[in-house]
C-alpha positions as CSV (number, residue, x, y, z in Angstrom):
1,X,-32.5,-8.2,0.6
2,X,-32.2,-6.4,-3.1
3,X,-35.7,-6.6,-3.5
4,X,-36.6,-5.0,-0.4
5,X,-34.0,-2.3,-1.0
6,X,-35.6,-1.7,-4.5
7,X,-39.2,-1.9,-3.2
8,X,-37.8,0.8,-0.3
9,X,-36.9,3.1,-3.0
10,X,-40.1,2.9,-5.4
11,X,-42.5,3.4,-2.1
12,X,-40.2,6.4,-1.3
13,X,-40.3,7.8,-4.8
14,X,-44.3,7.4,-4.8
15,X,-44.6,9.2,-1.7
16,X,-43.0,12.3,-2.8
17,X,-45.4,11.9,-5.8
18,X,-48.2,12.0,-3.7
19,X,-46.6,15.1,-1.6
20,X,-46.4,16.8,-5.1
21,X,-42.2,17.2,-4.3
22,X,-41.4,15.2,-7.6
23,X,-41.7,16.5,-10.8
24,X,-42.0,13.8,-14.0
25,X,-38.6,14.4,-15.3
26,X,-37.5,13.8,-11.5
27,X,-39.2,11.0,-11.7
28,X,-37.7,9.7,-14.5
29,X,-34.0,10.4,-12.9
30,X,-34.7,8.2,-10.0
31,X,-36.4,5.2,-12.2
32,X,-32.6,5.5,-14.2
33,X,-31.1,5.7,-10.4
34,X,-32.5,2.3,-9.5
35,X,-32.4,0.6,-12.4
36,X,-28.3,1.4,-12.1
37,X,-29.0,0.0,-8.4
38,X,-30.1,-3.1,-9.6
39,X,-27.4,-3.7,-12.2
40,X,-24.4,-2.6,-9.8
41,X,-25.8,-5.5,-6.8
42,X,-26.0,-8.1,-9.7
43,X,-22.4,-7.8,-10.6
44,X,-21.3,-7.3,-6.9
45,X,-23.7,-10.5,-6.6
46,X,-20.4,-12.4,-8.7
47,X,-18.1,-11.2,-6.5
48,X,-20.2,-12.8,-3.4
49,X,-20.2,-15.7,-5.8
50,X,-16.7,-16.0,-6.2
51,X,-15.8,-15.2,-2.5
52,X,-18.2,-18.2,-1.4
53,X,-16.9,-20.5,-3.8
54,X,-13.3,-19.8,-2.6
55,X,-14.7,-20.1,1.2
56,X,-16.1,-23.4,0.6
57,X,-13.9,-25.5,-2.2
58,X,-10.7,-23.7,-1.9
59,X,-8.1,-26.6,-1.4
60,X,-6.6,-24.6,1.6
61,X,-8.9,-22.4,4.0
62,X,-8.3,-18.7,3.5
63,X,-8.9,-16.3,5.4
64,X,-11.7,-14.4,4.6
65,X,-10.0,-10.7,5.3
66,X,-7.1,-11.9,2.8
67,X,-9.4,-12.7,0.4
68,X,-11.4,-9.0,0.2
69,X,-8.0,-6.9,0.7
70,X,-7.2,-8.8,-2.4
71,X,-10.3,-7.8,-4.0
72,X,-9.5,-4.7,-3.0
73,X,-6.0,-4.4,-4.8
74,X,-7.4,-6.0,-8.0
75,X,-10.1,-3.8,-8.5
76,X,-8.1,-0.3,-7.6
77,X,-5.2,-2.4,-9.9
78,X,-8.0,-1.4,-13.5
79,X,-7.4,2.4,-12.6
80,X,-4.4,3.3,-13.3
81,X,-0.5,3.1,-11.7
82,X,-0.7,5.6,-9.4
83,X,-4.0,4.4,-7.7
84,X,-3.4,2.0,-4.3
85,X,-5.4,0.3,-2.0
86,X,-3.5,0.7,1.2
87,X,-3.8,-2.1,3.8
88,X,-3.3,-0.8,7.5
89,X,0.3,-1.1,7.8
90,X,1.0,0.0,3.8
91,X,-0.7,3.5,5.0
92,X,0.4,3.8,8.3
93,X,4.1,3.4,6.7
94,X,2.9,5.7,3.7
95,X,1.8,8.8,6.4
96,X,5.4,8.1,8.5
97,X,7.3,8.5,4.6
98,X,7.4,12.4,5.1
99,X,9.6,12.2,8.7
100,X,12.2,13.0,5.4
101,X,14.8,10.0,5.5
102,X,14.4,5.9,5.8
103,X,16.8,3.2,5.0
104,X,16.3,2.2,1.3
105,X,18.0,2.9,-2.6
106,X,17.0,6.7,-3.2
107,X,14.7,6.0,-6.5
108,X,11.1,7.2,-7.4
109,X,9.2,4.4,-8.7
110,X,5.5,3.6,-10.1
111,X,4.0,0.5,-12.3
112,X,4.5,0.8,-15.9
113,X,2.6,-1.9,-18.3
114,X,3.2,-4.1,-15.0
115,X,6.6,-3.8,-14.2
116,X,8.2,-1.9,-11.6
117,X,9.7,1.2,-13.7
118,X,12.3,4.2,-12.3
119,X,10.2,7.4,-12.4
120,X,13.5,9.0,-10.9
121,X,16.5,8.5,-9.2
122,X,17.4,10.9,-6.3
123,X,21.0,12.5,-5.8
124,X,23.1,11.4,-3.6
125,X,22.3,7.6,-2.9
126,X,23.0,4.4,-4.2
127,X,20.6,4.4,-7.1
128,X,21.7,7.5,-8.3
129,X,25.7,6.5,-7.4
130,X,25.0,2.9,-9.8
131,X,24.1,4.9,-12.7
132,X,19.7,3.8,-12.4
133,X,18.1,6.7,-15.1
134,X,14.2,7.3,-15.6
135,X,12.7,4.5,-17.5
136,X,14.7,1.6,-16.2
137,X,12.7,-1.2,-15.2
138,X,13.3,-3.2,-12.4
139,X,12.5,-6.9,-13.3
140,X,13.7,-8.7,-9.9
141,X,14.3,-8.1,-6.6
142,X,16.5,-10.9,-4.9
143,X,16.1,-12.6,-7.8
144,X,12.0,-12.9,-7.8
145,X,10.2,-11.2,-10.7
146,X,8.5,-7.9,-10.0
147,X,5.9,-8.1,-13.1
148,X,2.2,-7.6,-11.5
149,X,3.8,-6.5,-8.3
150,X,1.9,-3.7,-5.9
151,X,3.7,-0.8,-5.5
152,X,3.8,-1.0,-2.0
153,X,5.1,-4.7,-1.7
154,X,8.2,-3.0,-4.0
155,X,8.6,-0.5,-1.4
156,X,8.5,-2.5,1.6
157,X,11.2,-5.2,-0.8
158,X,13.6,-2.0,-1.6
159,X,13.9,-0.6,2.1
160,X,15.0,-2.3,4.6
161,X,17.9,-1.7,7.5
162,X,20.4,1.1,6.3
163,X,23.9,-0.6,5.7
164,X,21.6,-4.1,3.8
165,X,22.3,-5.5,0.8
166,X,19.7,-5.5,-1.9
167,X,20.0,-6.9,-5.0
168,X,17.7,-5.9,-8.1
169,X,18.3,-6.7,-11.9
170,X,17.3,-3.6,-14.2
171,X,16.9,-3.3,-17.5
172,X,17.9,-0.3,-19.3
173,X,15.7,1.6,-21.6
174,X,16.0,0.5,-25.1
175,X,18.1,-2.4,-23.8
176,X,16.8,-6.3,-23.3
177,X,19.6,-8.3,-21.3
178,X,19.0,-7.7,-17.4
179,X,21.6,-5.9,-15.3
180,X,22.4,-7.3,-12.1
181,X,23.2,-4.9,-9.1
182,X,23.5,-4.8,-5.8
183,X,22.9,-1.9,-3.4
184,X,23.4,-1.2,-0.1
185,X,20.7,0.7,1.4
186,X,20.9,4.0,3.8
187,X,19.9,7.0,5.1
188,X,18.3,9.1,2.3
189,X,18.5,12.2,3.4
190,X,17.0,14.9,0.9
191,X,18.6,18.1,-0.2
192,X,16.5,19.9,-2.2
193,X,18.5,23.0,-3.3
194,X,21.9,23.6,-4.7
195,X,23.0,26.9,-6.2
196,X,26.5,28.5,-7.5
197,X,28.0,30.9,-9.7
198,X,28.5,29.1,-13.3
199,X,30.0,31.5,-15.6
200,X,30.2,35.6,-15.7
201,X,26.8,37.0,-14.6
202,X,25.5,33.6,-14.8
203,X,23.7,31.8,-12.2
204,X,22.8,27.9,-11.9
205,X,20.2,26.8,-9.7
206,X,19.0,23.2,-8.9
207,X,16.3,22.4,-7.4
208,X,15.7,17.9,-6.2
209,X,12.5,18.2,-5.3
210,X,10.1,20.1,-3.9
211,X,9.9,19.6,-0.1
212,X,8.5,21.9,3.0
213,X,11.1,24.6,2.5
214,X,12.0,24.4,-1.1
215,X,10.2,27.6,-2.4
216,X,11.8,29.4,0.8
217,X,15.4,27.8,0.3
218,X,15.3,29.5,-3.6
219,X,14.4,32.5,-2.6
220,X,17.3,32.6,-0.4
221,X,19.4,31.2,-2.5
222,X,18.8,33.6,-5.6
223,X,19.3,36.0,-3.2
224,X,22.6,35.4,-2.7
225,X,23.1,35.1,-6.2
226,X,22.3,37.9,-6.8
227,X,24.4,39.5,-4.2
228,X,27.6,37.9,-6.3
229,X,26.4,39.9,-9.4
230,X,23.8,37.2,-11.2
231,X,21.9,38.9,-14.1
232,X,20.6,35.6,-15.6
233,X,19.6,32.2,-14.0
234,X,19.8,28.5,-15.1
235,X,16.6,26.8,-13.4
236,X,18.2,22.9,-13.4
237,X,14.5,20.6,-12.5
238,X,16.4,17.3,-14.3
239,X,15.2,14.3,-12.0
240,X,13.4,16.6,-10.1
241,X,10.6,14.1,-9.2
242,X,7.9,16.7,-7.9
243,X,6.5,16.8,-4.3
244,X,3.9,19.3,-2.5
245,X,2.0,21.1,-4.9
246,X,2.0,24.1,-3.0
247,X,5.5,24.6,-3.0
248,X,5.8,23.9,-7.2
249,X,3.3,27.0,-7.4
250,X,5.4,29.4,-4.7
251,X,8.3,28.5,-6.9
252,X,6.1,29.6,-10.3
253,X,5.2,32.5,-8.1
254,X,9.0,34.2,-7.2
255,X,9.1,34.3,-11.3
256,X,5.7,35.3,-13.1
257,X,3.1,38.4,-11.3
258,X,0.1,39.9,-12.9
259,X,-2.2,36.9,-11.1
260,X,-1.3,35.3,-13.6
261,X,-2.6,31.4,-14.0
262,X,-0.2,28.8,-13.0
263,X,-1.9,25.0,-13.2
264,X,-5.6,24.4,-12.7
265,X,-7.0,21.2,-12.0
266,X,-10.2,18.9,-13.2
267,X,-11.7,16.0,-11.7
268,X,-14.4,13.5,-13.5
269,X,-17.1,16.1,-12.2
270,X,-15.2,19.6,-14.4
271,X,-14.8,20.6,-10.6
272,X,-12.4,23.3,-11.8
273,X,-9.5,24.3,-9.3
274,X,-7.1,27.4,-10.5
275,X,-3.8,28.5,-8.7
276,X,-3.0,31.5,-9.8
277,X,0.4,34.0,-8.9
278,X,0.2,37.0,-6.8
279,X,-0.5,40.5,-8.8
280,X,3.8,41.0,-8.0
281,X,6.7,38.8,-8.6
282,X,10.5,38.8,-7.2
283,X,12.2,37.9,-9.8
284,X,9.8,38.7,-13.1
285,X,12.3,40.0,-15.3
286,X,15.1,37.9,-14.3
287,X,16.5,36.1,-17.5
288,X,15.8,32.5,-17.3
289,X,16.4,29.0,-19.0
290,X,15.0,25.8,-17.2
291,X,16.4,22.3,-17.8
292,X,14.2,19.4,-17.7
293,X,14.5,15.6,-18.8
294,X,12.5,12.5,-18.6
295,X,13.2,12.5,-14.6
296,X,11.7,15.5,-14.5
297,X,7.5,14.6,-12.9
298,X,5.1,16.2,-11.2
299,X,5.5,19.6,-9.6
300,X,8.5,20.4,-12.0
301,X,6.2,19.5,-15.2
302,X,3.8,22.1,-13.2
303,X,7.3,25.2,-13.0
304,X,7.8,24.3,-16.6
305,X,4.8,24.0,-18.4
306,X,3.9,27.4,-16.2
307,X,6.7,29.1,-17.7
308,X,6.7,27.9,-21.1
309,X,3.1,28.7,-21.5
310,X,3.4,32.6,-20.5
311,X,6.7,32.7,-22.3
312,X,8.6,33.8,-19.1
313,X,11.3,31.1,-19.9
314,X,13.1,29.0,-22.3
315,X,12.4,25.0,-21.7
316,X,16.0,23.1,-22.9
317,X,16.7,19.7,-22.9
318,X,14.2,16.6,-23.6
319,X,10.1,15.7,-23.3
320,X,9.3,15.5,-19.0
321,X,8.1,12.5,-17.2
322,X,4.5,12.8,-17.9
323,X,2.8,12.5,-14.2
324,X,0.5,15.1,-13.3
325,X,-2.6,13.7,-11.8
326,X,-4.2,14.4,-8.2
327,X,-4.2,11.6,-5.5
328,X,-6.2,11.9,-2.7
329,X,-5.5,9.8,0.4
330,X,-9.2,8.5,1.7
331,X,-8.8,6.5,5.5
332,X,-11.0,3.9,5.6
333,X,-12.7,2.3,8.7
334,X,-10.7,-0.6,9.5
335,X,-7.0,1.7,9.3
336,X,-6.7,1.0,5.6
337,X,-6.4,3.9,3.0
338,X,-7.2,4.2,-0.7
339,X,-4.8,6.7,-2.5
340,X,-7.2,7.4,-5.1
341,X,-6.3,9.4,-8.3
342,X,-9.3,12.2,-8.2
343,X,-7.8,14.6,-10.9
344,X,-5.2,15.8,-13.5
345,X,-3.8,18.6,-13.3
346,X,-3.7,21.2,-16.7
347,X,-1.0,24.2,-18.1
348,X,-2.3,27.4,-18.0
349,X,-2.6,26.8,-22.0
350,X,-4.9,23.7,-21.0
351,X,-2.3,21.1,-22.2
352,X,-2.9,17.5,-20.0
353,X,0.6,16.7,-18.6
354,X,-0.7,13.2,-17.6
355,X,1.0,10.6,-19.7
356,X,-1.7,8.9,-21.9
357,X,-1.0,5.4,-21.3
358,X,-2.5,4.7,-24.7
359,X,-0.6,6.4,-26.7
360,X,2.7,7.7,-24.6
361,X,2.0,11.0,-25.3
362,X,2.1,13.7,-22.4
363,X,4.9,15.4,-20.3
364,X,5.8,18.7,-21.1
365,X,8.1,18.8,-24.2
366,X,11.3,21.2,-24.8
367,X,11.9,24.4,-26.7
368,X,15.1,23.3,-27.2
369,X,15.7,19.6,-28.1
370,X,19.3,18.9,-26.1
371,X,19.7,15.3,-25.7
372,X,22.8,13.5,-24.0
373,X,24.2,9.9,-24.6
374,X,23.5,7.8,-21.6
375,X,27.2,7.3,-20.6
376,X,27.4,10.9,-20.7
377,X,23.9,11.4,-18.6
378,X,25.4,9.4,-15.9
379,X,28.5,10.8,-15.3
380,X,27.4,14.1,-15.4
381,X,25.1,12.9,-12.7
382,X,27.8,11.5,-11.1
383,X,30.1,14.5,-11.0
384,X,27.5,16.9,-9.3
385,X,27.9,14.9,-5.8
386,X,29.7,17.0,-3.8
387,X,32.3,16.2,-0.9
388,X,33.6,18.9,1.1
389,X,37.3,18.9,1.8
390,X,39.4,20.5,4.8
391,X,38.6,23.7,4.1
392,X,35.2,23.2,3.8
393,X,34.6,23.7,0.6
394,X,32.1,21.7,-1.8
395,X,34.0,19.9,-4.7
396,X,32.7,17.2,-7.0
397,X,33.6,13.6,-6.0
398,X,34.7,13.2,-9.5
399,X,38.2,14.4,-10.7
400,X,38.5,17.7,-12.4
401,X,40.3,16.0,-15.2
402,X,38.0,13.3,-15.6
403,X,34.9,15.2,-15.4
404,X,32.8,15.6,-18.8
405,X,31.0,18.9,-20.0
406,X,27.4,18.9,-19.2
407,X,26.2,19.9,-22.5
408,X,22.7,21.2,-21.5
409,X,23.8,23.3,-19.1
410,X,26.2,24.8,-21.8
411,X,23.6,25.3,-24.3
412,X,21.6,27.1,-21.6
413,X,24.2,29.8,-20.8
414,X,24.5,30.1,-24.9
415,X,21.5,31.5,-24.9
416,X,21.2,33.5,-22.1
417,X,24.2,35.0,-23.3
418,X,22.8,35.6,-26.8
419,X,19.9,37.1,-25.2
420,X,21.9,39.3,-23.4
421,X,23.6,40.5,-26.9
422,X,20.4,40.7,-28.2
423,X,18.9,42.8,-25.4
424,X,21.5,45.2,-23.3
425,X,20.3,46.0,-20.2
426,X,19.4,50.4,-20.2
């Protein structure tokens, strides 16, 4: 069968010759192109090999579609963490994931030197409630170790029936003895703006993630603020874990003009892509400070490194998550997908946001180094959950006397306050 396929291609190739369509160096390109043919079917020619060996000695019979879905995983597996191979159920669960809520723990998660690791916890849920921060690594779940796991065997473990127990031993960053906790799963439901009036003309803005309406929810929201007398903005993207891209660069948009560049991305081809602002802004003069943290991925790595490259903002608190690469969902014939990393996306400056695996280096780093204990981290998280009481108003589930200050957030109004010193409106 090879040698056919080979002979097919050298008869074809001397055709052309003869129909004077090839030129020598043409020629040449195609003799590389089968000679790359031949040494790609004599490796795949191991992996028939190993298949047939498994088929025929095997102590039990497998069966033979197990056997190349798991050829499958192990060869997507050498890419890198955000890569999958997506059997039919896996991707038909992965296009129902943006309905916007499911029964699970409320935590962003990927593969990190093959343990399940905490890209981000989302507010508001149980993860976020038991005090799980960026980094942690999940080492069981119900008590069975999670090193070489899939990603989407973790998922399927972690959700379950809202109202379920699930328990899950993590390991804190910089820590080596297991924690054992158990969660009880529900509805995660995802808010993905929160705004108020911090202090004088000051106003805070957070945004969770960004979701369908996110860029449109700002807008609306600044608005307001602005209506209460806002001359300066806190832009909080902490475990913000990213979503649509489109929305990241609407939210760039409402703050820098001039068509400026925003992110562009690169695949293995330099197939350049550049999304670029409008020629006006909203909001272009509007003082601004963003927070970000190690929870802080994606899309918000996208706002920040956008703003700290055209100096429209100061970035306060510590180095970002470091993911920033493109994932394209391919269906394949049989109802499978492959989510297949196809580029990385860049700063404006051309900084790689992409964590190196290598070398841990990536993620967009601070202006302003502001970094908070963990106990501190946490209950700061904690105390920005919000119950609303009688009279409808939103108040922090935490006690006013027990709350802590968040000392990033401070910091960030110090400086907008300097600036405003510094720079009097006319």
């Amino acid at each position: 069968m090879r040698k056919f396929g080979r002979r097919k291609i050298i008869l074809t190739v001397l055709l052309f010759v003869s129909l004077g369509l090839f030129s020598s160096d043409k020629i040449s390109t195609l003799k590389a192109a089968t000679s790359n043919v031949d040494k790609t079917l004599e490796q795949l020619k191991i992996l028939i090999e190993v298949f047939d060996y498994i088929q025929q000695h095997y102590v039990e019979e497998k069966n033979a579609k197990d056997l190349l879905n798991g050829a499958a995983h192990g060869m997507v597996r050498t890419l890198d963490p955000f890569s999958q191979f997506l059997e039919p159920e896996s991707h038909k669960e992965m296009q129902t994931e943006t309905e916007g809520q499911f029964g699970g723990l409320g935590i962003r998660i990927e593969i990190r030197d093959e343990w399940l690791t905490v890209m981000t916890p989302i507010p508001d849920t149980p993860a976020y409630r038991a005090g799980i921060l960026p980094g942690d690594k999940i080492v069981k779940i119900e008590g069975v170790s999670t090193q070489g796991i899939s990603l989407q065997d973790a998922v399927r473990k972690l959700r379950g029936q809202p109202g379920t127990i699930v328990k899950i031993s993590i390991v804190h960053e910089g820590l080596k003895e297991p924690l054992e906790i158990s969660l009880i799963r529900e509805i995660i439901k995802i808010e993905s703006v929160r705004s108020r009036m911090v202090e004088g003309k000051i106003g805070y803005l957070q945004l969770i993630e960004f979701s369908a309406k996110t860029d449109k929810d700002m807008n609306r929201a600044i608005q307001n603020l602005l209506n209460e007398g806002m001359e300066a903005l806190v832009l909080d993207l902490r475990y913000n874990p990213g979503g649509l891209l489109n929305v990241a660069v609407n939210v760039v948009k409402s703050f820098i003009g001039d068509q400026k560049l925003i992110v562009y991305t690169e695949g293995r081809k330099a197939n350049r892509v550049e999304y670029k602002a409008d020629p006006q802004s909203p909001y272009a003069k509007l003082p601004l400070v963003v927070l970000v943290n190690g929870g802080s991925a994606s899309g918000s790595e996208i706002v920040a490194g956008a703003l700290q490259d055209h100096h429209r903002a100061l970035i306060l608190g510590t180095t970002t998550f470091g993911k920033a690469s493109v994932q394209s969902v391919i269906p394949l014939s049989d109802g499978s997908g492959l989510r297949l990393t196809t580029a990385k996306y860049y700063t404006p400056a051309g900084r790689a946001i992409q964590r190196d695996e290598k070398n841990g280096k990536g993620g967009i780093a601070p202006d302003i180094l502001v970094e908070l204990p963990r106990e501190m981290e946490i209950k700061i998280r904690r105390q920005q959950e919000e119950i609303y009481g009688k009279d409808r108003a939103p108040r922090s589930v935490i006690k006013k006397e027990e709350q802590v200050e968040d000392i990033a957030l401070r910091r960030a109004m110090e400086f907008l306050k300097a600036r405003a010193l510094l720079n009097p409106s006319p």
